[in-house]
N, C-alpha and C positions, 0 to 999 in steps of 0.2 A: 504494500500500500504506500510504503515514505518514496520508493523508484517512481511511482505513477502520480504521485502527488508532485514530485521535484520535476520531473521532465511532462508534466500537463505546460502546454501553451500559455492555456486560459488562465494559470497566474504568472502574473508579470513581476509581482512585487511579493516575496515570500521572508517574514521578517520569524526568525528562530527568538524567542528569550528563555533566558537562562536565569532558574530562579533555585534559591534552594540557599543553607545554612553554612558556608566552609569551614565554621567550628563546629560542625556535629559531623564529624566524619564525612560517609556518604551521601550523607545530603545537599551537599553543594556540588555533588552531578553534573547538575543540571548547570549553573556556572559554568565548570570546567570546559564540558560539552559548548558551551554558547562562544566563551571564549576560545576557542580551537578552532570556529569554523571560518572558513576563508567567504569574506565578501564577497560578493560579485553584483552585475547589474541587477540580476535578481534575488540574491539570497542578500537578507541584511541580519543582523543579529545585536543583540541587545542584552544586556546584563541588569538584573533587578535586584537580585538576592531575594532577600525575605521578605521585599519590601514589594510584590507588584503594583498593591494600590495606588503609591504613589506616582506609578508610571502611565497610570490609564490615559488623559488626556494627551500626554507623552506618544502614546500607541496608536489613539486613536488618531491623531495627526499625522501622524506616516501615514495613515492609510494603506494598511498594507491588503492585499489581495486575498491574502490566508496569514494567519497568526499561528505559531506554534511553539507552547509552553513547553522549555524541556526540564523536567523536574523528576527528583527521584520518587518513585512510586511504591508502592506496598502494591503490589501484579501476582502475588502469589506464585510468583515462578522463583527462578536459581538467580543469584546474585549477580548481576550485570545485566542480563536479558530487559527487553525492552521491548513495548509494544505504541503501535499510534493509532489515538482514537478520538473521535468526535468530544470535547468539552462536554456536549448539551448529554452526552448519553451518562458523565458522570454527576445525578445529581447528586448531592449530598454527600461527596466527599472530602474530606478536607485531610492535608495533609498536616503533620507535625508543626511546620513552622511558620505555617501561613492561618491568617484567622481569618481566609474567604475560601469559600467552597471551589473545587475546581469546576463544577457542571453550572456556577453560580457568573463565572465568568463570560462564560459567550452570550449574556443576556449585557456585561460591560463593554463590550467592545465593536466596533461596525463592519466587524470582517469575520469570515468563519474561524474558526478558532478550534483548533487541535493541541491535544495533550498528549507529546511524547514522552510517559511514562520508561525510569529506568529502575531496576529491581535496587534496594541497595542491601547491603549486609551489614551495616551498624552507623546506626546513626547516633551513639553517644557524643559527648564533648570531648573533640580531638581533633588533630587536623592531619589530614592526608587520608585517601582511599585502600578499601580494601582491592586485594589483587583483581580478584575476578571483576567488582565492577571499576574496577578500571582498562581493565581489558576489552570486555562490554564497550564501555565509554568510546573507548579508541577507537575500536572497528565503526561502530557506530558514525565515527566524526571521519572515520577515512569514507565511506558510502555515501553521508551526504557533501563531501568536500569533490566526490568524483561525481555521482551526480549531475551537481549543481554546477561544474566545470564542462561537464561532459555536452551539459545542455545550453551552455552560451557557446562553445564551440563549433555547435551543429548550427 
């Protein structure tokens, strides 16, 4: 779904942020992840941390085509694994260090809005990730870095 979503046409403007805690271990993922990925004409990226709220007019001003939150997740899968899924299908979840819902968001923002959930394996107070998600992480950031190259190239 992230290859079909990254090399669709029809968005022009695909802005990634990266939110999450880089003092509770895994949870600043989603950071790491945002901060890795290479710009281009259409992929942009933006770092929030914990703080999205404060970024909404911020967001909604780019006007981006599609929105996609990259944050670590509770997915009930292995640690690193990652899945991408509509905002509006998650109502009422809320993660660890944000005090807004994530299915609560695509009703804040003017553009479709996607949450790339990433598994994590410990989110206590510390800093630096566990191996496997940051393994995860990587590949992760190498597919949308080709991607997203591949499809200004064409």
């Amino acid at each position: 779904m992230l290859q079909e979503i990254l090399q669709n046409p029809s968005y022009e403007n695909i802005l990634f942020v990266g939110i999450g805690n880089l003092l509770k271990k895994d949870d600043g993922i989603g950071v790491y992840i945002a901060q890795n990925l290479k710009e281009t004409k259409r992929l942009k990226r933006l770092v929030v941390e914990v703080s999205i709220e404060n970024y909404i007019g911020k967001i909604n001003a780019l006007a981006p085509d599609l929105l996609i939150l990259v944050d670590a997740m509770a997915l009930q899968a292995g640690p690193g694994r990652w899945s991408l899924m509509p905002a509006c299908h998650l109502r009422g979840h809320t993660t660890n260090t944000h005090n807004i819902s994530l299915g609560q968001v695509c009703e804040l923002f003017n553009s479709p809005v996607y949450i790339l959930g990433i598994q994590p394996q410990h989110i206590s107070l510390g800093e630096g990730f566990s191996p496997k998600v940051k393994k995860g992480a990587d590949a992760l950031i190498r597919k949308i870095n080709h991607a997203a190259t591949k499809t200004t190239t064409s």
